[in-house]
C-alpha positions in Angstrom: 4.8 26.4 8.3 2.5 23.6 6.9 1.6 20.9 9.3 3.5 17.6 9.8 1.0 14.7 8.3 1.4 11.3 9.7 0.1 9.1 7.4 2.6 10.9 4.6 5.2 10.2 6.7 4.2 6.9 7.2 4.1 6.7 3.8 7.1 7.7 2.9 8.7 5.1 5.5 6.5 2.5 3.9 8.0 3.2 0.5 11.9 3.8 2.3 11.3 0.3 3.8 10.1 -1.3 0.3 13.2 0.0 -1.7 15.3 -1.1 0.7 14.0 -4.2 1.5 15.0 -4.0 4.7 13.6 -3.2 8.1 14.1 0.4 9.4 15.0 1.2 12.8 12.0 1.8 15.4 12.3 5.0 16.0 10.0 8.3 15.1 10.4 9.6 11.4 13.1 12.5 11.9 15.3 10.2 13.8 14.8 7.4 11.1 16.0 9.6 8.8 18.3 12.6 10.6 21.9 11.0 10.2 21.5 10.7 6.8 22.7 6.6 7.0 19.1 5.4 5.9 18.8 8.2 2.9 21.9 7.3 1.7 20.9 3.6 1.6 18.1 4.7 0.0 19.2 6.6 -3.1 22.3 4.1 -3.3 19.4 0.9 -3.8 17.4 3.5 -6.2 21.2 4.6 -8.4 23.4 2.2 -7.4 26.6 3.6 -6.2 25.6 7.1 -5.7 27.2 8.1 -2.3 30.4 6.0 -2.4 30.8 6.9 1.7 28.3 6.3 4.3 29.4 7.6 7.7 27.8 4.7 9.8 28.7 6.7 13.0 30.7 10.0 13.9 30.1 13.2 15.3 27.0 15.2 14.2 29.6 16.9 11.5 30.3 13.2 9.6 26.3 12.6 10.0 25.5 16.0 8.1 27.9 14.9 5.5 25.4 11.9 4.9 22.8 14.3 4.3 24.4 16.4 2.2 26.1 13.1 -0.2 21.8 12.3 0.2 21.0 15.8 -1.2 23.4 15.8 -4.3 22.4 12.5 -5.1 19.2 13.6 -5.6 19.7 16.9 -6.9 22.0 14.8 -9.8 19.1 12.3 -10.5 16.9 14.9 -11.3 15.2 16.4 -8.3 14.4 20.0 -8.3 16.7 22.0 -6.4 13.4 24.2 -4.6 12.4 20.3 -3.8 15.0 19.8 -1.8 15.5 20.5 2.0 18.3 22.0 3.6 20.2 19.9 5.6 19.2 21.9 9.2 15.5 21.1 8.1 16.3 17.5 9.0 19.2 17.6 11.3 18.1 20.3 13.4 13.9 19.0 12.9 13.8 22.4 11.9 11.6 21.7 8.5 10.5 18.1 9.0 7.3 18.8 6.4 10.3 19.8 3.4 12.1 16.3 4.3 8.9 14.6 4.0 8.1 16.5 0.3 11.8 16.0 -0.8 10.9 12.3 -0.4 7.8 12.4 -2.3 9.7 14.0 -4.7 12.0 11.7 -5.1 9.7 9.0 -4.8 7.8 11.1 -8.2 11.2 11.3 -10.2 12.0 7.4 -9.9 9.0 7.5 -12.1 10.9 9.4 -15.2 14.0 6.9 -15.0 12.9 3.6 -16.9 15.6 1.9 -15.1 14.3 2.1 -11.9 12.0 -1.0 -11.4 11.4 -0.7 -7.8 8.1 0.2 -5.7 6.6 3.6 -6.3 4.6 6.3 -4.1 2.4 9.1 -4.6 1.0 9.9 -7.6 2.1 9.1 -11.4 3.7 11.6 -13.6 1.9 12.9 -16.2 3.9 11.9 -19.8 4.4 14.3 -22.4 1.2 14.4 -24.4 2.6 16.4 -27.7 0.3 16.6 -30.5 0.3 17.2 -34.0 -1.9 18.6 -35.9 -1.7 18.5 -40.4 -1.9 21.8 -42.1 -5.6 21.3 -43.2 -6.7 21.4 -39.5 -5.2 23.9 -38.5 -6.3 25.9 -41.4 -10.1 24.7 -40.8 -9.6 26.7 -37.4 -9.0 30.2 -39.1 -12.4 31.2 -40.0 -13.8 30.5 -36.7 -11.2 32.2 -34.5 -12.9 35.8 -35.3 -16.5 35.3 -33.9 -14.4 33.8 -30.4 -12.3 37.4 -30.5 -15.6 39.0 -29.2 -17.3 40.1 -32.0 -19.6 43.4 -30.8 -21.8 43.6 -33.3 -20.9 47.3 -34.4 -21.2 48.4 -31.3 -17.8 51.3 -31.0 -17.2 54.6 -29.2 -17.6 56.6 -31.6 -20.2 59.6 -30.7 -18.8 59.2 -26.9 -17.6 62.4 -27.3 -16.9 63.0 -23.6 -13.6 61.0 -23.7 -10.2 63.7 -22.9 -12.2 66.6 -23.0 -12.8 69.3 -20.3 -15.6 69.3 -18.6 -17.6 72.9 -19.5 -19.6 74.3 -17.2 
């Protein structure tokens, strides 16, 4: 299992605490995040409306459900499904390293949604870069695709001989 980083995860609390414009309580990362209340907050400010029910408080059973409203929220905005942690990788600190890279991934995604004015983190996603090329060019291009195949000069194996034959002795 990959290391926990520190500054990512202060990073990613950074970015939490931008979006949602409001302090976070003062507590280490996993706790920050484990019932699911702040994550909710989070993708609600990002899609508004997105998890209609946030379990402020309740047993461990209501908190997971946080996570999980979290995690389809997500998945629905456009998050890869292999992105995203399970819900014992936070609740348990089983996978805290996923959590963090679900975040970040998150975090990547508001970039695809034009809609989404709010602070970003980590590094921007490449656009599509499609291009098009006239008939003429790509004609031009024949002739020289030949000599790249690895032209050998006339070199074959012909004469070899020794290929599939047995060996007389």
């Amino acid at each position: 299992m990959p290391a926990r980083s520190k500054e990512q995860e202060s990073e990613v609390l950074g970015w939490i605490y931008e979006v949602l414009g409001e302090p976070l309580p003062n507590s280490p990362y996993e706790d920050v995040l484990r019932d699911g209340v702040v994550l909710c907050k989070l993708i609600n400010k990002i899609v508004p409306g997105s998890v209609k029910k946030i379990q402020e408080k309740g047993t461990n059973f209501q908190l997971m459900e946080n996570v999980q409203r979290f995690q389809a929220a997500i998945k629905k905005y456009g998050v890869p499904e292999e992105e995203i942690f399970q819900t014992a990788d936070l609740f348990e600190r089983r996978n805290i390293v996923q959590v963090t890279l679900c975040l970040y991934s998150l975090a990547r995604i508001t970039q695809k949604h034009p809609e989404y004015t709010g602070p970003s983190m980590g590094p921007k996603m490449a656009d599509k870069n499609e291009r098009t090329f006239t008939e003429d060019q790509l004609r031009a291009s024949e002739g020289q695709v030949n000599l790249q195949m690895g032209f050998n000069k006339g070199a074959s194996q012909s004469g070899h001989g020794g290929f599939g034959n047995t060996r007389h002795m």
